[in-house]
DSSP file (Angstrom, degrees, kcal/mol; ACC not computed):
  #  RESIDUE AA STRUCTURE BP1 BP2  ACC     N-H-->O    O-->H-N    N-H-->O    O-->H-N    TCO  KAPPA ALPHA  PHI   PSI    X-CA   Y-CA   Z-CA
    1    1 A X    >>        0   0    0      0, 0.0     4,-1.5     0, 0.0     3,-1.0   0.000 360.0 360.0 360.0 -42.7  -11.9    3.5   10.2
    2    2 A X  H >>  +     0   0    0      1,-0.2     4,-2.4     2,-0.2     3,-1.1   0.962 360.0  48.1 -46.7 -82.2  -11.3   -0.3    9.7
    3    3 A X  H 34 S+     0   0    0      2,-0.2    -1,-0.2     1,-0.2    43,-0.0   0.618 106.7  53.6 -22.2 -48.3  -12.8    0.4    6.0
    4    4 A X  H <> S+     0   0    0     -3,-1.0     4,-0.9     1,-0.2     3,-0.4   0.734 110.8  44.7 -76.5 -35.6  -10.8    3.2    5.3
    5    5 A X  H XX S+     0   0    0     -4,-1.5     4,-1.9    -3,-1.1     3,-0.9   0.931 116.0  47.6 -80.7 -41.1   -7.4    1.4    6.1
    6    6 A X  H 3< S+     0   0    0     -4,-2.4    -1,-0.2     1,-0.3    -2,-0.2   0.219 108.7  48.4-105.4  14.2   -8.3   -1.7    4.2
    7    7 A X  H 3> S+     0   0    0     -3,-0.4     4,-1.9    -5,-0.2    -1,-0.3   0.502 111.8  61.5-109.2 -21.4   -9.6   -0.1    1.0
    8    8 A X  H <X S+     0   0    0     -3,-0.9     4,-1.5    -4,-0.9    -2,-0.3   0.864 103.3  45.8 -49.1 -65.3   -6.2    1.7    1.5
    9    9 A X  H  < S+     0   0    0     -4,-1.9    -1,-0.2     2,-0.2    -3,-0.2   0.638 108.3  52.1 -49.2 -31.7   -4.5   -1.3    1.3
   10   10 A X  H >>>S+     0   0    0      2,-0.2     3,-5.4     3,-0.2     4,-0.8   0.928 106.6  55.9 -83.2 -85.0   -6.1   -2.9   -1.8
   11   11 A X  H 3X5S+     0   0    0     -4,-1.9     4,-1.9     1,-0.3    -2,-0.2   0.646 108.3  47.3 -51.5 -27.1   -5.5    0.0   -3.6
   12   12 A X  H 3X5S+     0   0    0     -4,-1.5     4,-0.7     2,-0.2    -1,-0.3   0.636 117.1  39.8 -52.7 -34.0   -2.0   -0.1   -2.9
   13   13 A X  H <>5S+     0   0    0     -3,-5.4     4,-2.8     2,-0.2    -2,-0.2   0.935 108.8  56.6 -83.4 -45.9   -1.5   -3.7   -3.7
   14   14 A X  H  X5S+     0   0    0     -4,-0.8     4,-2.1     2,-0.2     5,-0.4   0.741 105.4  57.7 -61.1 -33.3   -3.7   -3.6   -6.7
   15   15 A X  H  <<S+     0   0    0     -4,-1.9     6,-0.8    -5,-0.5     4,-0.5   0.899 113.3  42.1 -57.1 -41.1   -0.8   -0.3   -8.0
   16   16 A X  H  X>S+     0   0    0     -4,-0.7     4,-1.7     1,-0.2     5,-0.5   0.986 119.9  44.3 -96.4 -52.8    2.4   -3.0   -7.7
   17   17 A X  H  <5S+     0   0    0     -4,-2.8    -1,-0.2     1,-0.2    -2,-0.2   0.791 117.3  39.4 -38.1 -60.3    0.4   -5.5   -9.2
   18   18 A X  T  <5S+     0   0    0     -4,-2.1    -1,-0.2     1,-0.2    -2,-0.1   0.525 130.7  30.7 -74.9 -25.4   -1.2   -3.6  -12.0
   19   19 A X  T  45S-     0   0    0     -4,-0.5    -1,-0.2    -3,-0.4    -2,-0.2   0.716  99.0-121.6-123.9  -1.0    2.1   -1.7  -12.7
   20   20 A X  T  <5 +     0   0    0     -4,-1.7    -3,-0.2     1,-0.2    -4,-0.1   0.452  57.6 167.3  92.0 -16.9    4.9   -4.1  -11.7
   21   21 A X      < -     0   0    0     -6,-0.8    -1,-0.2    -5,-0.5     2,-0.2   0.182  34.9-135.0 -80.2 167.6    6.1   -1.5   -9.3
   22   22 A X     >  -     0   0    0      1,-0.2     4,-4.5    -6,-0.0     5,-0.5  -0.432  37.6-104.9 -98.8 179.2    8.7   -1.5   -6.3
   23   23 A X  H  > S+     0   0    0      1,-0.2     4,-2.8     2,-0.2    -1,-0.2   0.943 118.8  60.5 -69.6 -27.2    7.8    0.0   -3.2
   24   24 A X  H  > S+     0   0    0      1,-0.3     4,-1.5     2,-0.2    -1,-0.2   0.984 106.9  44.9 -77.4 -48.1   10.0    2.9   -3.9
   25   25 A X  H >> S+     0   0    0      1,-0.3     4,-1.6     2,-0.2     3,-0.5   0.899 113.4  49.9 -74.2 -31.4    8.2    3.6   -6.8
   26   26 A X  H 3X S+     0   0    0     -4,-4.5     4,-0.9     1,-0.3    -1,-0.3   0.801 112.5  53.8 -81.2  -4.7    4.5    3.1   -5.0
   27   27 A X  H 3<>S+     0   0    0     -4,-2.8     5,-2.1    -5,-0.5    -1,-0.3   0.937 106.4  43.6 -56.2 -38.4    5.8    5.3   -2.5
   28   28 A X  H <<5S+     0   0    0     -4,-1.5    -2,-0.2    -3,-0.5    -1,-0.2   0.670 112.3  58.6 -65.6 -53.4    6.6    7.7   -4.8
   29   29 A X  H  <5S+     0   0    0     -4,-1.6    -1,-0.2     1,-0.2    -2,-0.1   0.548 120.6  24.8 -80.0 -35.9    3.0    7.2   -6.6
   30   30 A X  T  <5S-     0   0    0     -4,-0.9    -2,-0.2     2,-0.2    -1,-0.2   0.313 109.1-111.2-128.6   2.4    1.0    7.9   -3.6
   31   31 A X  T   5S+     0   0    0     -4,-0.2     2,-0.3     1,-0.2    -3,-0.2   0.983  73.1 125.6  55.2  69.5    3.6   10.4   -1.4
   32   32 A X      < -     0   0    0     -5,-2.1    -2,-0.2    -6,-0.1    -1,-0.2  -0.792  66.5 -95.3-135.9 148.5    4.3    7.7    1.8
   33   33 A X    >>  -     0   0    0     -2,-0.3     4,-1.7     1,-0.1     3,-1.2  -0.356  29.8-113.9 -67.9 158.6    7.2    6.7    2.9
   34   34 A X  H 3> S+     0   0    0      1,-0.3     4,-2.4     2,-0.2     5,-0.1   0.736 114.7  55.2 -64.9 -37.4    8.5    3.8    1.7
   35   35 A X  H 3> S+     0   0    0      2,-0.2     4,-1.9     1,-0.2    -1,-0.3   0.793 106.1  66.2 -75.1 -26.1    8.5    1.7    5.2
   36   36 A X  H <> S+     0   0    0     -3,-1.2     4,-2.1     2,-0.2     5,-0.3   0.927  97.2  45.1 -63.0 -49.5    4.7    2.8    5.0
   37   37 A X  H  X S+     0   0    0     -4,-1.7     4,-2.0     2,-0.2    -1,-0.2   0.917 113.5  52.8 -54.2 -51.1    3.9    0.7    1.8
   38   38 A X  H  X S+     0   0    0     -4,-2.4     4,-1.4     1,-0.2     3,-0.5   0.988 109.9  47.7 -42.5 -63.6    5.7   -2.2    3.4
   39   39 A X  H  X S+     0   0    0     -4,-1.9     4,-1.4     1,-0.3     6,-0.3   0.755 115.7  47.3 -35.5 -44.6    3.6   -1.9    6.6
   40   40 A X  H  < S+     0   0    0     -4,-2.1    -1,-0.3     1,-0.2    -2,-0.2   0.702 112.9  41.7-100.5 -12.9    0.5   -1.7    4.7
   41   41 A X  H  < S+     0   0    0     -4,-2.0    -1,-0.2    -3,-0.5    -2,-0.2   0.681 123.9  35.2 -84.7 -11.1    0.8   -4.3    2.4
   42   42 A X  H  < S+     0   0    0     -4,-1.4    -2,-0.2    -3,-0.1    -3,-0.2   0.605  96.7  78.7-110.7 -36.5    2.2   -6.8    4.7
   43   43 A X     <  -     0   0    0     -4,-1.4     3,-0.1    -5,-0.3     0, 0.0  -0.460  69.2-140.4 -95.0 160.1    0.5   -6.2    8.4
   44   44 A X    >   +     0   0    0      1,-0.2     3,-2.4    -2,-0.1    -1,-0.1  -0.347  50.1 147.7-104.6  33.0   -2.7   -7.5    8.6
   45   45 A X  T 3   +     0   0    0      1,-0.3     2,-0.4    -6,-0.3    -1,-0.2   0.827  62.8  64.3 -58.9 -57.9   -3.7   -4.3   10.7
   46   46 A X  T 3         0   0    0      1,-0.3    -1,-0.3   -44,-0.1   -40,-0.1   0.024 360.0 360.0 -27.5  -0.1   -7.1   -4.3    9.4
   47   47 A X    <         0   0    0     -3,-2.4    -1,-0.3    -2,-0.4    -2,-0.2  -0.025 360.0 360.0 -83.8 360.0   -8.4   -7.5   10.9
């Protein structure tokens, strides 16, 4: 599970890097809410 959330995360970070985008838009980009993208880009939950 550990894996799944933290390859989760990278790909998420690596989309607003790669594309400039705001969280609304990677929400938008991968169909989460918007407080989700924060959460997962920010919490260290995978540690």
């Amino acid at each position: 599970m550990k894996d799944y959330i933290e390859e989760r995360a990278v790909e998420i970070a690596d989309y607003i890097i790669e594309n400039n985008a705001t969280v609304r838009q990677t929400a938008k980009q991968f169909r989460i809410s918007k407080s989700t993208v924060h959460i997962v880009v920010t919490k260290k939950n995978y540690l």
